[in-house]
N, C-alpha and C positions, 0 to 999 in steps of 0.2 A: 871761869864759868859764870860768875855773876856777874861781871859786866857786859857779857854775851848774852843774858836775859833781860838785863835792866835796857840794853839798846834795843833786842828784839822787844821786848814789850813795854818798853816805857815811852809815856810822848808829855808834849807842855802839860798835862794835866797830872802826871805822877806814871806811876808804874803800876801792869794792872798784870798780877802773877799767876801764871796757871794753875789751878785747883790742887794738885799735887804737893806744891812748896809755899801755899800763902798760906801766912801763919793765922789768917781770918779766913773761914770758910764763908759765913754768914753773917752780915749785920741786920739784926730786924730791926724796924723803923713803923714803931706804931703810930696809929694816926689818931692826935687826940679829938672828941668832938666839944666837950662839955667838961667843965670842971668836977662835975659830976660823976663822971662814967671813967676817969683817967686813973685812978686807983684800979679798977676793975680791969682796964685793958692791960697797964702797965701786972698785975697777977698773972693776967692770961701770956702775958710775953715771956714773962720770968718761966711761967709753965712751960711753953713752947722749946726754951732755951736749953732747961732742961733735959729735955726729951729727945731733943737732937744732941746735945751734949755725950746724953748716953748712948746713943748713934756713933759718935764718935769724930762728929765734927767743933770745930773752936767756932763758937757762936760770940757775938755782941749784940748788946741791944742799946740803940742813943734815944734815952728818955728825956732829950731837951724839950722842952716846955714852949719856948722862945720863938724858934723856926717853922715855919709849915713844912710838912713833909717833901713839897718842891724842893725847896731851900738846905734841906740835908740830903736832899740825893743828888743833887748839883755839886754845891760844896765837900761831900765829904760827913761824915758823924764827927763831933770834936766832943761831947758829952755821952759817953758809950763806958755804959757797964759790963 
């Protein structure tokens, strides 16, 4: 059965699992502006994460620093709490 999904849904870029069997519902990916205001966002995420959590879905949030928001939705989150 799993190798019947990983060929159904998987391609060069990884394997992308229908919402029923990924063990990640949701990555959020905040956007920082200011060194200033990234504490504040990164609260409001942790908040957010929460709140779907008690929803019932399995949330991540990649609070890399390093990458523009382009550059982690291309790639992938590798820095994800």
């Amino acid at each position: 059965i799993y190798g019947a999904i990983v060929s159904l849904h998987g391609d060069d870029k990884g394997v992308k699992l229908p919402f029923d069997i990924a063990p990640t519902h949701i990555v959020l990916v905040p956007i920082f502006f200011s060194d200033t205001t990234n504490e504040k966002i990164l609260a409001k995420a942790r908040e957010l994460k929460q709140t779907l959590e008690e929803e019932g879905y399995s949330v991540l949030i990649d609070d890399s620093l390093d990458k523009t928001p382009g550059e982690k939705f291309y790639y992938g989150s590798s820095n994800i709490i």
